[in-house]
Structures are given as structure tokens and as C-alpha cells.
C-alpha positions as a LaTeX table, in Angstrom:
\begin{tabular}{lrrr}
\hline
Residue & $x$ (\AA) & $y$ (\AA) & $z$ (\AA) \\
\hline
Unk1 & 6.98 & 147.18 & $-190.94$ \\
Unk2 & 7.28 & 146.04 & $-194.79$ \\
Unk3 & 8.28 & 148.64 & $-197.30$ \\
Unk4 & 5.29 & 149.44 & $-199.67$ \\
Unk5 & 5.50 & 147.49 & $-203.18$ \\
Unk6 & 6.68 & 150.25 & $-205.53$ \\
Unk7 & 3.88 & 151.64 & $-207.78$ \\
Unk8 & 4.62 & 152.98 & $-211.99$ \\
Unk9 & 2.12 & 155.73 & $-213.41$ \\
Unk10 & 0.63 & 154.77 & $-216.68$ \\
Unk11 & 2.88 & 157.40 & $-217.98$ \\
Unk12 & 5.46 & 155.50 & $-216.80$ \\
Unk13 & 4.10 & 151.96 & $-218.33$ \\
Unk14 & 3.76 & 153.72 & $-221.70$ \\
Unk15 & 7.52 & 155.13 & $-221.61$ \\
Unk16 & 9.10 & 151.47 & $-220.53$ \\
Unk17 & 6.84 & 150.39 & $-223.71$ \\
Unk18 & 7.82 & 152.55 & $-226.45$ \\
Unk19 & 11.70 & 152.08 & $-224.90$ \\
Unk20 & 11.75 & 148.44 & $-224.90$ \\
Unk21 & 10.32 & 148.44 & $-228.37$ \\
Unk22 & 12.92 & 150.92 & $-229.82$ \\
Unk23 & 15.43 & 148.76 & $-228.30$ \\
Unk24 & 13.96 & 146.32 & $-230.45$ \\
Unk25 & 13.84 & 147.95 & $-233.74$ \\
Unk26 & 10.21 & 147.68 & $-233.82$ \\
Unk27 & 7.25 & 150.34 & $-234.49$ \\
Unk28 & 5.49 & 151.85 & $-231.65$ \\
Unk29 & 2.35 & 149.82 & $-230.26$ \\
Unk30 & $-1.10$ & 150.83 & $-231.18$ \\
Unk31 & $-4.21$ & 149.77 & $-230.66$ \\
Unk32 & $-7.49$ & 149.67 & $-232.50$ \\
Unk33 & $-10.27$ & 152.37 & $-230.86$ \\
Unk34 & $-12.45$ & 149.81 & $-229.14$ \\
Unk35 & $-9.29$ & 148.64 & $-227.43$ \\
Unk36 & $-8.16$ & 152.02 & $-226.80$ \\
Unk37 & $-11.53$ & 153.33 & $-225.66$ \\
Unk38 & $-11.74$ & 150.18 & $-223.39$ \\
Unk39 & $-8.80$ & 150.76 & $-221.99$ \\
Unk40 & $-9.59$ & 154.61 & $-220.62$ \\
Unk41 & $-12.88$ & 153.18 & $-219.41$ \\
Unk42 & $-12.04$ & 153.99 & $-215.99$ \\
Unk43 & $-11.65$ & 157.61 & $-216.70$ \\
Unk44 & $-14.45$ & 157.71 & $-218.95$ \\
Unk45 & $-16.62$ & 156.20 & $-216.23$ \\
Unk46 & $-15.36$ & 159.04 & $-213.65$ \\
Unk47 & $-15.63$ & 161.70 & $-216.27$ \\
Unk48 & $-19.55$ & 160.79 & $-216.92$ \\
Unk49 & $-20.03$ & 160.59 & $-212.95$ \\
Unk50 & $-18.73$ & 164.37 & $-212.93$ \\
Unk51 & $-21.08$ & 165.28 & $-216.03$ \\
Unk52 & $-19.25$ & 165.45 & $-219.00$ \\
Unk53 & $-20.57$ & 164.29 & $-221.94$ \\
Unk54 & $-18.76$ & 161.73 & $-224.12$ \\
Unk55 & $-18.59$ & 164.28 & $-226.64$ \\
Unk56 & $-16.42$ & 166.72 & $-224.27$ \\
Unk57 & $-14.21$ & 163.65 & $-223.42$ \\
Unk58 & $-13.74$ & 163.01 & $-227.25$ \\
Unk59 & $-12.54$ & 166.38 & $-227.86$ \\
Unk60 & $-10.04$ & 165.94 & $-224.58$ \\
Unk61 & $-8.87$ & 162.52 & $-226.16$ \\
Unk62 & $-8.48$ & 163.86 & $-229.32$ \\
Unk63 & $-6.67$ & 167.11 & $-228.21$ \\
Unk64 & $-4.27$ & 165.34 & $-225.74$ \\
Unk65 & $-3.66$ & 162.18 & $-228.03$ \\
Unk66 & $-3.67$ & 163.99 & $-231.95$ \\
Unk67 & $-6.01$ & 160.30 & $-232.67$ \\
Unk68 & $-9.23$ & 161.09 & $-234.30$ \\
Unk69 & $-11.93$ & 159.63 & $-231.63$ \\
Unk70 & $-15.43$ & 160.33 & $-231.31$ \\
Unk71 & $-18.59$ & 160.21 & $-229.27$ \\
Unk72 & $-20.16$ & 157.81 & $-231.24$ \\
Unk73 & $-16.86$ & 155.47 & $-230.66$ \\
Unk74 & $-17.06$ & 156.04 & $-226.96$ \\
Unk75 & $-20.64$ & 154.83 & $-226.21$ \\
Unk76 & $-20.01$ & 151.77 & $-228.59$ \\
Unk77 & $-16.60$ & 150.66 & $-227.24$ \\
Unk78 & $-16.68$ & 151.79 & $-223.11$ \\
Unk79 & $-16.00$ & 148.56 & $-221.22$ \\
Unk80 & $-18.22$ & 149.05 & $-217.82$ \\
Unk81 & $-17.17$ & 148.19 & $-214.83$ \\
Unk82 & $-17.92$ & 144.22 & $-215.26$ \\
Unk83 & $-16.15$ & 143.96 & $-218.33$ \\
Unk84 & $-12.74$ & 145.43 & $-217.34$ \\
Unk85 & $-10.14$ & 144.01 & $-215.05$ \\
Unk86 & $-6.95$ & 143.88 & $-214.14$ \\
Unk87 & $-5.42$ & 140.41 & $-211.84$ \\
Unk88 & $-3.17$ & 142.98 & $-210.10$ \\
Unk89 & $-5.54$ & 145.05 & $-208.84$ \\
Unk90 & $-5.72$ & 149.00 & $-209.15$ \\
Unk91 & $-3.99$ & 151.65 & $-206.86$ \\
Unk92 & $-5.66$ & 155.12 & $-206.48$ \\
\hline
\end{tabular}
């Protein structure tokens, strides 16, 4: 039986980031809001399938993150399904 491939949270990902860049002396990453928005697409998709409005998931981005996001930036910049992927695939 093989071992399973270990897995890192997106938590994770960001902390190995922001750590390997202060190793390097440089500023943290960031990323302009379509890029950001297009990168929580996932979540955004799953939050619309349970009804929330991309208003409601503004204010949760902008609560949890301190950025200043709207609703207006979310239905211009979410990546659907088609237009996102990732070559390693996705666990859930």
C-alpha cells in the first residue's frame, strides 16, 4: 500500500510564502483584485451555489482580509469554472 502524497492548506502555502520572502528581504506578495478575486473563484462559486450574494461575500472578504473589495469587483473579475486551473489538480 503507498503512503498518501502529503497535502499543504492554502494557509499553509501563504505562510511558506510570506517566510521565504522575509528570508529574502523582500515585501510581502500582493496581487491586483482581478487576480485576487480569480483566485477565490472556487469559493465564490460554492458560496453563490449556497445563496449568498456577491455582496455578502464582499463584506466576508473584506472583514477577514482588511482589503477593500466589492460586489461590483466580484462579478467583473470571477474566473468560472473554464477559466481556472490548476496542472496539479485539487484535493477536497
Amino acid at each position: 500500500m503507498t503512503e498518501p502524497k502529503p497535502t499543504f492548506t492554502a494557509q499553509q502555502a501563504a505562510l511558506a510564502n510570506t517566510a521565504l520572502r522575509a528570508a529574502l528581504d523582500l515585501p510581502p506578495e500582493t496581487f491586483p483584485v482581478a487576480q485576487f478575486v480569480a483566485m477565490i473563484s472556487d469559493e465564490i462559486e460554492q458560496m453563490r451555489a449556497a445563496g449568498h450574494s456577491d455582496g455578502a461575500i464582499a463584506r466576508i472578504v473584506r472583514e477577514s482580509t482588511g482589503g477593500t473589495i466589492t460586489a461590483v469587483d466580484i462579478e467583473h473579475h470571477y474566473a468560472p469554472p473554464e477559466a481556472r486551473g490548476w496542472a496539479g489538480g485539487r484535493s477536497e
